[in-house]
N, CA, C and O atoms as a Tripos MOL2 file, in Angstrom:
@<TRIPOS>MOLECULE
protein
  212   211    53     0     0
PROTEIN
NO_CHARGES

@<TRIPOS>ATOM
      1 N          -2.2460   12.0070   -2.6300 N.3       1 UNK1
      2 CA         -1.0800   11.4900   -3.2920 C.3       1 UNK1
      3 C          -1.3820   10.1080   -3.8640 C.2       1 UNK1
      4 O          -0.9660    9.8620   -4.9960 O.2       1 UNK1
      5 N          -2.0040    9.2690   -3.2510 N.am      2 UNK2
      6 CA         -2.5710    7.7580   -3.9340 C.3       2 UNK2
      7 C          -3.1800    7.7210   -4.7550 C.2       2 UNK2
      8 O          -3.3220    6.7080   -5.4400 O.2       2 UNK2
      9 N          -3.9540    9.2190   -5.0430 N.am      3 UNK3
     10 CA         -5.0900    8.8290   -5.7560 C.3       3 UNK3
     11 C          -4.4520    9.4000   -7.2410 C.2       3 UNK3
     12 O          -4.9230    9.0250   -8.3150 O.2       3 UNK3
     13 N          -3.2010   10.4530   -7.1320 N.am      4 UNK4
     14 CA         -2.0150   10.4670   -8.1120 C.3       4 UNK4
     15 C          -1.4500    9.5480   -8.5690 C.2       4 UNK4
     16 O          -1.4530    9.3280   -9.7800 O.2       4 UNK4
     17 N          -0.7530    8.7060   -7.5870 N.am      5 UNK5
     18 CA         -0.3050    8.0450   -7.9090 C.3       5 UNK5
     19 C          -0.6330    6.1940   -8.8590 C.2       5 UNK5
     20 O          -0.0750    5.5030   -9.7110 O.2       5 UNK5
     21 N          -1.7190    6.1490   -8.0920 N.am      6 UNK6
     22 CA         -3.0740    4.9890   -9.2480 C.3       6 UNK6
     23 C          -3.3160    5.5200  -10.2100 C.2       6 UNK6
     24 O          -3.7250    4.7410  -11.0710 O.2       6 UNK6
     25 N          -3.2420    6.9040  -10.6190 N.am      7 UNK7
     26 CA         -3.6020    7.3990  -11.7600 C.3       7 UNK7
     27 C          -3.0370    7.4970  -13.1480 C.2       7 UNK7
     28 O          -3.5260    7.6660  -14.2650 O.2       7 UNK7
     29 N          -1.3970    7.2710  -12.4990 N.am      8 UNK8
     30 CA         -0.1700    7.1500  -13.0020 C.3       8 UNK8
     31 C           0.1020    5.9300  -13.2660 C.2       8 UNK8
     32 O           1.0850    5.8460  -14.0030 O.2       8 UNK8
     33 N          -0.4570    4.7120  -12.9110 N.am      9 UNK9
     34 CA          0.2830    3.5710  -12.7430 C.3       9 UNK9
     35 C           1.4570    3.6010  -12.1430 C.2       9 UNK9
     36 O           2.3750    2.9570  -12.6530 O.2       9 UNK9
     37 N           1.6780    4.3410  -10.9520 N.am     10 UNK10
     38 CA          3.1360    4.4850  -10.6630 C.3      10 UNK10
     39 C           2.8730    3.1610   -9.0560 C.2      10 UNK10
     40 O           2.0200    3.5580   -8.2620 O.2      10 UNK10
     41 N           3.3270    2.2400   -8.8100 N.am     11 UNK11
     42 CA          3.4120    1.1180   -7.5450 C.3      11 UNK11
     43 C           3.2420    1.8510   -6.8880 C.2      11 UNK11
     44 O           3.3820    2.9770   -7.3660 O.2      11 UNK11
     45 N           2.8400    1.7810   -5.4060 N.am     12 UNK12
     46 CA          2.9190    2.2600   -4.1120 C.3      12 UNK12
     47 C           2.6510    1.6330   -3.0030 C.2      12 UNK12
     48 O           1.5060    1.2130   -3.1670 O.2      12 UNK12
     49 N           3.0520    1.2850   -1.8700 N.am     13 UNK13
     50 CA          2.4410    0.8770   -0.5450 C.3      13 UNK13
     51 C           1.1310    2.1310    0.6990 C.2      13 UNK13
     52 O           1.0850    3.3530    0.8410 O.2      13 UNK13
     53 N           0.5800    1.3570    1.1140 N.am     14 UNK14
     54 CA         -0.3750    1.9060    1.7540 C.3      14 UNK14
     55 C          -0.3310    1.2230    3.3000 C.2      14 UNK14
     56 O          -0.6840    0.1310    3.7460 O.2      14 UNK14
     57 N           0.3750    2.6020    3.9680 N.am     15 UNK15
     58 CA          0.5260    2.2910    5.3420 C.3      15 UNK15
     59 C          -0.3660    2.9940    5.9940 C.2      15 UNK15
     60 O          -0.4990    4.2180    5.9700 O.2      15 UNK15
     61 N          -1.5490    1.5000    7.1230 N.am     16 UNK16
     62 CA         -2.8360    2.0640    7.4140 C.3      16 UNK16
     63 C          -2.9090    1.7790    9.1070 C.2      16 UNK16
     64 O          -2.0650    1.0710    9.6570 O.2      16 UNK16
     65 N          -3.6100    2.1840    9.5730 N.am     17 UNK17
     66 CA         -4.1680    1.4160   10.7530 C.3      17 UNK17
     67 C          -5.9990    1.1060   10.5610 C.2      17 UNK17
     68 O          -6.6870    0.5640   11.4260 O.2      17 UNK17
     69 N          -6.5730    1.6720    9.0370 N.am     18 UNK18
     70 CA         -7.6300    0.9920    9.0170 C.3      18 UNK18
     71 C          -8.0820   -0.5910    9.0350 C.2      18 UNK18
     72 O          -9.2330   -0.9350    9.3060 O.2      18 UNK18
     73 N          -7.0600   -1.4760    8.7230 N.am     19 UNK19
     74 CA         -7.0090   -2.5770    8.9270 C.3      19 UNK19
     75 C          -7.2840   -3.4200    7.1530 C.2      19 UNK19
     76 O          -7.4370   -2.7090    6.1600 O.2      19 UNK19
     77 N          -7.2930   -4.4620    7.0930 N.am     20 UNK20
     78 CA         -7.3820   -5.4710    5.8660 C.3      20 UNK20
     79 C          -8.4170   -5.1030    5.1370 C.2      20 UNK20
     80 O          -8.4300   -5.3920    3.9410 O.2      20 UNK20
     81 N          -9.5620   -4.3380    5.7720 N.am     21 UNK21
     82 CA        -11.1770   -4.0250    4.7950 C.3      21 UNK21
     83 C         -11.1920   -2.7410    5.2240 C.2      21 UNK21
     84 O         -12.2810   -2.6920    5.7950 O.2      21 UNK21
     85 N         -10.7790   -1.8400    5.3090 N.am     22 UNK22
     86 CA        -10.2990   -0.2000    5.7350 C.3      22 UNK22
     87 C         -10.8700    0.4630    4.1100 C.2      22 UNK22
     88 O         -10.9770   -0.2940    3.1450 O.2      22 UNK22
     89 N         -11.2260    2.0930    4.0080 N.am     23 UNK23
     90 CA        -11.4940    2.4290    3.1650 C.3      23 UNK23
     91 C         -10.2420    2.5670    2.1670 C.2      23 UNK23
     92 O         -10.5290    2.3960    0.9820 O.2      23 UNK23
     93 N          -8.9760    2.8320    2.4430 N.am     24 UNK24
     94 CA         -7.7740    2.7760    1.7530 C.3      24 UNK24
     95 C          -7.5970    1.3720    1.0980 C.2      24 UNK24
     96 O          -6.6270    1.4420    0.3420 O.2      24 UNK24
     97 N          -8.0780    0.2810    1.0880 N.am     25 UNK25
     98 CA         -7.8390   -1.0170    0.8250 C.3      25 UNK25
     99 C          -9.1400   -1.4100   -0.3230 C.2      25 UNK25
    100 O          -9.0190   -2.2200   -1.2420 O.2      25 UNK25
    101 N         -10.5530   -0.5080    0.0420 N.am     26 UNK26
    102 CA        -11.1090   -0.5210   -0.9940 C.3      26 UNK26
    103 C         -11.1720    0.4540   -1.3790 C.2      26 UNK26
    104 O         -12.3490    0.7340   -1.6040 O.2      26 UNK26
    105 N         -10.4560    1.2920   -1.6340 N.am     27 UNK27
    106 CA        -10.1070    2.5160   -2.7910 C.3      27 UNK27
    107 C          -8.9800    2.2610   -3.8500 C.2      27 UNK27
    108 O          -8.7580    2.8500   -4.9080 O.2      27 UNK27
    109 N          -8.2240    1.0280   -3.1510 N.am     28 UNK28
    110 CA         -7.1520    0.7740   -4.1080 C.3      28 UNK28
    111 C          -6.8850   -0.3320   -3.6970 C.2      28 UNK28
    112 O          -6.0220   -0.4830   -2.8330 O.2      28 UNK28
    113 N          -7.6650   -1.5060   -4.3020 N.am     29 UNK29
    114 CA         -7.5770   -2.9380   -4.2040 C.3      29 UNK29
    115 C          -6.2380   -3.9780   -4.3080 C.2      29 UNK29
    116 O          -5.8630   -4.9550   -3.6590 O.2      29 UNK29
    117 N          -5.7800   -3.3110   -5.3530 N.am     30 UNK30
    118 CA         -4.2520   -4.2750   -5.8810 C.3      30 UNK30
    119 C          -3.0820   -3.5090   -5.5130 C.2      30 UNK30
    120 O          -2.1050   -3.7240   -6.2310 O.2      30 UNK30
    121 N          -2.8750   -2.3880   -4.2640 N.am     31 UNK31
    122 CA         -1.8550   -1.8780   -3.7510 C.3      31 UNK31
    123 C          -1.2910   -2.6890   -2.7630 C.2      31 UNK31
    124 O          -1.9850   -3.5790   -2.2720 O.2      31 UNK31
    125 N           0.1390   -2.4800   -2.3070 N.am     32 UNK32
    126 CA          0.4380   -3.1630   -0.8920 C.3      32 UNK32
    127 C          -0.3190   -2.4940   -0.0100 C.2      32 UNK32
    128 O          -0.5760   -1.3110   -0.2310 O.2      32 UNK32
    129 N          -0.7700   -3.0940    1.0590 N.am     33 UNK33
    130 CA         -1.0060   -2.7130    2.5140 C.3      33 UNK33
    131 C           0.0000   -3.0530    3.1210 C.2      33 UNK33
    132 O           0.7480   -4.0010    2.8880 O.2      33 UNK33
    133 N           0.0610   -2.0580    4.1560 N.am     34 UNK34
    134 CA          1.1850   -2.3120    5.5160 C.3      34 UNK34
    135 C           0.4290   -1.6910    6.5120 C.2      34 UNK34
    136 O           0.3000   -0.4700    6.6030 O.2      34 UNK34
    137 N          -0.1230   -2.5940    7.3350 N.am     35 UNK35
    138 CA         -0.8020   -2.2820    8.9760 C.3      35 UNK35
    139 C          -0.1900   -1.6720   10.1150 C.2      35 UNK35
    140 O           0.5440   -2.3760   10.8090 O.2      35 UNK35
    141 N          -0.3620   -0.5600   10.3950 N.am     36 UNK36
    142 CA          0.3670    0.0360   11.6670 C.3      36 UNK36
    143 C           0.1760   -1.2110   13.0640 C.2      36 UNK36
    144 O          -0.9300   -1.5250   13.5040 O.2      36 UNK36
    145 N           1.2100   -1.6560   13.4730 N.am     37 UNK37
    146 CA          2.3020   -0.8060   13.8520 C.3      37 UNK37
    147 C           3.1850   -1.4770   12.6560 C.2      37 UNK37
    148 O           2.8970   -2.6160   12.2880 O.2      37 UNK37
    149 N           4.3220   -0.7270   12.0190 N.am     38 UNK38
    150 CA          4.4200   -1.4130   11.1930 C.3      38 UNK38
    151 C           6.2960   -1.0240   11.3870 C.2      38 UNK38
    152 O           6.8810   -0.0030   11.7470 O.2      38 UNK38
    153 N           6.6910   -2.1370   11.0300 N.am     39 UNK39
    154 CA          8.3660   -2.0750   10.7250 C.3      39 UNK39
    155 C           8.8970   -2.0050    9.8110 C.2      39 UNK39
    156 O           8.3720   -2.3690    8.7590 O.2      39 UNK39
    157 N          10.6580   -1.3070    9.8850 N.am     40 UNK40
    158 CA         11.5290   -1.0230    8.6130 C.3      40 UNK40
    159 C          11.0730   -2.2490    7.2890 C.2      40 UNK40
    160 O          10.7110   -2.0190    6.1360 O.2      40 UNK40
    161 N          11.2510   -3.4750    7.9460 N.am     41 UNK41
    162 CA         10.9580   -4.6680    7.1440 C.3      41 UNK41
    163 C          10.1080   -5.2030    6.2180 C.2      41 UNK41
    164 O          10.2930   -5.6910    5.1030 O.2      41 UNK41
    165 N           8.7910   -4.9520    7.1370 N.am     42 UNK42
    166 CA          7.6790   -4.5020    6.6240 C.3      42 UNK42
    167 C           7.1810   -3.9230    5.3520 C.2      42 UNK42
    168 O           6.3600   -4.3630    4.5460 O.2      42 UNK42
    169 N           8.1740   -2.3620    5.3740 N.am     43 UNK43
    170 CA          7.5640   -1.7860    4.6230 C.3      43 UNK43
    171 C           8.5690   -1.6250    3.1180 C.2      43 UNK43
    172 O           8.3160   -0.9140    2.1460 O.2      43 UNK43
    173 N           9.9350   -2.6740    3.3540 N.am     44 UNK44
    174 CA         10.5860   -2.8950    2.4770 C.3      44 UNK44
    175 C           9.9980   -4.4710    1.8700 C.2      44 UNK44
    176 O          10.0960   -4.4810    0.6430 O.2      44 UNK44
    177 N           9.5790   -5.4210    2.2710 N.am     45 UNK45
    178 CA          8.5030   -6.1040    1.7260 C.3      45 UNK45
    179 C           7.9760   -5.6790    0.8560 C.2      45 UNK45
    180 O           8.2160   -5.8210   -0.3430 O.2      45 UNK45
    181 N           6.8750   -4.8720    1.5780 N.am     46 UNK46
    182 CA          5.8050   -4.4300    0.6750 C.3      46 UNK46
    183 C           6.2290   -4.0120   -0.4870 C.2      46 UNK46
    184 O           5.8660   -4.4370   -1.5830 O.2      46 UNK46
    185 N           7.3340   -2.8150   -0.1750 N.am     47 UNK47
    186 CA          7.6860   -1.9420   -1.3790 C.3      47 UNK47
    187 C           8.1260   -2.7510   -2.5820 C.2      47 UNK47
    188 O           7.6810   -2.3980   -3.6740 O.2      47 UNK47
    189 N           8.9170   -3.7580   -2.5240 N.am     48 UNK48
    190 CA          9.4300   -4.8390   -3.0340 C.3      48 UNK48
    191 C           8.5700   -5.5730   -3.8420 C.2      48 UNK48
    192 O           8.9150   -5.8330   -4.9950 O.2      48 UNK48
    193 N           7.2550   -6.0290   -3.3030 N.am     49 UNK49
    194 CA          5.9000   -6.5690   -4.0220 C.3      49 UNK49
    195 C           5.3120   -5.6540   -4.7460 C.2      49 UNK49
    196 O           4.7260   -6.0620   -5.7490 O.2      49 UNK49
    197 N           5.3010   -4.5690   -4.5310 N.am     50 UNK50
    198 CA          4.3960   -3.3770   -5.5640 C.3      50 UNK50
    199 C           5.0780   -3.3680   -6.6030 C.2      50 UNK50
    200 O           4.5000   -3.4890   -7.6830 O.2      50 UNK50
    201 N           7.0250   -3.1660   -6.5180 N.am     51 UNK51
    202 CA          7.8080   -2.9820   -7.4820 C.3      51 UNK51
    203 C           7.8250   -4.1860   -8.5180 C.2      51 UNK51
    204 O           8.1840   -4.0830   -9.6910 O.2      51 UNK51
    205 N           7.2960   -5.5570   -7.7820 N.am     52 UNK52
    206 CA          7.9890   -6.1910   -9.0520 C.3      52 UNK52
    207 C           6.1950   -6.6490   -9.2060 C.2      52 UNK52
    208 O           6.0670   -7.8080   -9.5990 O.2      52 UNK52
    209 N           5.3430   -6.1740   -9.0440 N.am     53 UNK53
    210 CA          4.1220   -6.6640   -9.8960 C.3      53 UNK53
    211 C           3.7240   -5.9560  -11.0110 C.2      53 UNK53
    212 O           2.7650   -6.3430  -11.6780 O.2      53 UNK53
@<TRIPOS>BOND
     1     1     2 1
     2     2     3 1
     3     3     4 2
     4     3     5 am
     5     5     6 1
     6     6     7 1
     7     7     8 2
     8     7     9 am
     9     9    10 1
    10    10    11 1
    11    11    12 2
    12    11    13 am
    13    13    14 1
    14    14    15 1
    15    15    16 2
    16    15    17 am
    17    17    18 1
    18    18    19 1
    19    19    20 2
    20    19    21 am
    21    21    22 1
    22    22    23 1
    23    23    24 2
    24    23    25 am
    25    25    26 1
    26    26    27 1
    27    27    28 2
    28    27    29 am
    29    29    30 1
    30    30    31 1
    31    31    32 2
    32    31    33 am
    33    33    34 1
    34    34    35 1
    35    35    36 2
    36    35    37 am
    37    37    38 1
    38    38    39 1
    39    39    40 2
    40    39    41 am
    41    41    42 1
    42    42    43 1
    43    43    44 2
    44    43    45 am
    45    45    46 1
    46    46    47 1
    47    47    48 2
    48    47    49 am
    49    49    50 1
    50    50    51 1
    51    51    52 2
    52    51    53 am
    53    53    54 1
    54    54    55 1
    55    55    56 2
    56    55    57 am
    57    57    58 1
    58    58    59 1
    59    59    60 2
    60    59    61 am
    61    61    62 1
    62    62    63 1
    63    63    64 2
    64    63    65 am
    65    65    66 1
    66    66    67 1
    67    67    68 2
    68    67    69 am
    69    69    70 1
    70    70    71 1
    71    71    72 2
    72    71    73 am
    73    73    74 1
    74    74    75 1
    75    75    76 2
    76    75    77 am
    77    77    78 1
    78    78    79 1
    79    79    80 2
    80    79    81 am
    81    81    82 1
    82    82    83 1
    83    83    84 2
    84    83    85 am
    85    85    86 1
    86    86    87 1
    87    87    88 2
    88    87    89 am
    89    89    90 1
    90    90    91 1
    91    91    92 2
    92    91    93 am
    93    93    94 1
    94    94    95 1
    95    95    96 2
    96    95    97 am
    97    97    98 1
    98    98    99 1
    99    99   100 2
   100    99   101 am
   101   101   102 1
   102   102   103 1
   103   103   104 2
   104   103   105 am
   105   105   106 1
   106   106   107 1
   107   107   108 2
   108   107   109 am
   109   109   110 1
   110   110   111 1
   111   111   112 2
   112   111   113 am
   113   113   114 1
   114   114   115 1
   115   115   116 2
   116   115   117 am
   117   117   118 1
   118   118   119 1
   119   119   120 2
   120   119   121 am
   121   121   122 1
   122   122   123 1
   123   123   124 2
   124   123   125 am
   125   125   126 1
   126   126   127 1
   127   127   128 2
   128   127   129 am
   129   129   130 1
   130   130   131 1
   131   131   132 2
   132   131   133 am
   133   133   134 1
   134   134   135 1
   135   135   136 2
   136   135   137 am
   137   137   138 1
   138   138   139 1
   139   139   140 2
   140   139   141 am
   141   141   142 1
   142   142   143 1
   143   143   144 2
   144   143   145 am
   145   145   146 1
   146   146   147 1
   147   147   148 2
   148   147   149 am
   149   149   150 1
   150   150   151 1
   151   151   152 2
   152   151   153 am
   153   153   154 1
   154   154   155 1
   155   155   156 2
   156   155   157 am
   157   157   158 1
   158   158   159 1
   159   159   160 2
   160   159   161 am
   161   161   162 1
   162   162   163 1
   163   163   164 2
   164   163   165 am
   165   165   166 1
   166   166   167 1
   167   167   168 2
   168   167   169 am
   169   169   170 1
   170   170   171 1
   171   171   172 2
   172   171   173 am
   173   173   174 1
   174   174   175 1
   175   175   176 2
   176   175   177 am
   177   177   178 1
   178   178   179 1
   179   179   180 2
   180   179   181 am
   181   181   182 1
   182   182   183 1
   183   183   184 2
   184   183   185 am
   185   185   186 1
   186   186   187 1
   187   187   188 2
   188   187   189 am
   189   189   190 1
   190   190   191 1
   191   191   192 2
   192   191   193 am
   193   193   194 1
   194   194   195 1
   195   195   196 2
   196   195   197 am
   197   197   198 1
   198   198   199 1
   199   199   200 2
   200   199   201 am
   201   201   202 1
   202   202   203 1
   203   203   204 2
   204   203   205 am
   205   205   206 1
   206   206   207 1
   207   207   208 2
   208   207   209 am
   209   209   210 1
   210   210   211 1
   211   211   212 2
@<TRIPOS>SUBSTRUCTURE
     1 UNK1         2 RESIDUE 1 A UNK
     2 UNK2         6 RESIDUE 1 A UNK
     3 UNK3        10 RESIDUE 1 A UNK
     4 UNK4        14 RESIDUE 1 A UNK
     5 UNK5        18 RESIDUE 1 A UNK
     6 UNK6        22 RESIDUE 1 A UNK
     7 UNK7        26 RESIDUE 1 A UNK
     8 UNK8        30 RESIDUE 1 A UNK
     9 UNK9        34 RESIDUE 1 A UNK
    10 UNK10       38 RESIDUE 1 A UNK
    11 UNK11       42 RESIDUE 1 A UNK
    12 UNK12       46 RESIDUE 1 A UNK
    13 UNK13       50 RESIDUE 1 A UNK
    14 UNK14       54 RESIDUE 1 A UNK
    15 UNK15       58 RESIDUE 1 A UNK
    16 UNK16       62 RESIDUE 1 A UNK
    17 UNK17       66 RESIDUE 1 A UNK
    18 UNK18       70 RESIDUE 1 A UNK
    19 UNK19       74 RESIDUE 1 A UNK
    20 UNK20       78 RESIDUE 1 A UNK
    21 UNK21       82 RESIDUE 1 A UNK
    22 UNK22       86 RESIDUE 1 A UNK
    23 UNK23       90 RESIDUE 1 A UNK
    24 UNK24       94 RESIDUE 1 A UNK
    25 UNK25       98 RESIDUE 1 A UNK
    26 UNK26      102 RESIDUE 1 A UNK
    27 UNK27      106 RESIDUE 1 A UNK
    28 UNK28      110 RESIDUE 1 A UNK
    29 UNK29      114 RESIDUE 1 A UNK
    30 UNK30      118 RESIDUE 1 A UNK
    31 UNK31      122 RESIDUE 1 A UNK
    32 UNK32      126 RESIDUE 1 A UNK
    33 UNK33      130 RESIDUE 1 A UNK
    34 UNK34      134 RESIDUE 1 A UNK
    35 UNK35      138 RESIDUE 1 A UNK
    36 UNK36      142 RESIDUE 1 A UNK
    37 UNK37      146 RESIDUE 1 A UNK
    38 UNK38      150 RESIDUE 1 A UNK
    39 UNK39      154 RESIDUE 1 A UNK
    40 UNK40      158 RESIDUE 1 A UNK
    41 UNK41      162 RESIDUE 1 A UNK
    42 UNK42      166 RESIDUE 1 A UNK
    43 UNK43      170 RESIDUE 1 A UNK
    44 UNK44      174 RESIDUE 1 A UNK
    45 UNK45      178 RESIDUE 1 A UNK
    46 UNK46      182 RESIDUE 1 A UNK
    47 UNK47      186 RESIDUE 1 A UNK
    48 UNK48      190 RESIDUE 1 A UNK
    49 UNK49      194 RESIDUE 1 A UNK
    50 UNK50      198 RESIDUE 1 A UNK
    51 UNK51      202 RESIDUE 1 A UNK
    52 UNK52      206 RESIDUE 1 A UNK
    53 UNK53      210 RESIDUE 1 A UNK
């Protein structure tokens, strides 16, 4: 689905437990990350930063 969705230019967040240098983080450099364990808050942040970049 990410790799749809980068393809699209469509925003997205990327919720990982690979961590800050995880293969999801270098497969898609300028996405949000959100680190498990991760909260409602969290991941409305993120979503929030993808949307308005």
């Amino acid at each position: 689905m990410a790799e749809r969705l980068a393809a699209a230019g469509v925003p997205f967040a990327l919720a990982t437990g690979y961590g800050a240098d995880g293969d999801p983080v270098t497969a898609y450099p300028r996405r949000e990350i959100v680190q498990k364990p991760f909260s409602e808050s969290a991941i409305r942040e993120a979503m929030a930063r993808a949307f308005s970049a």
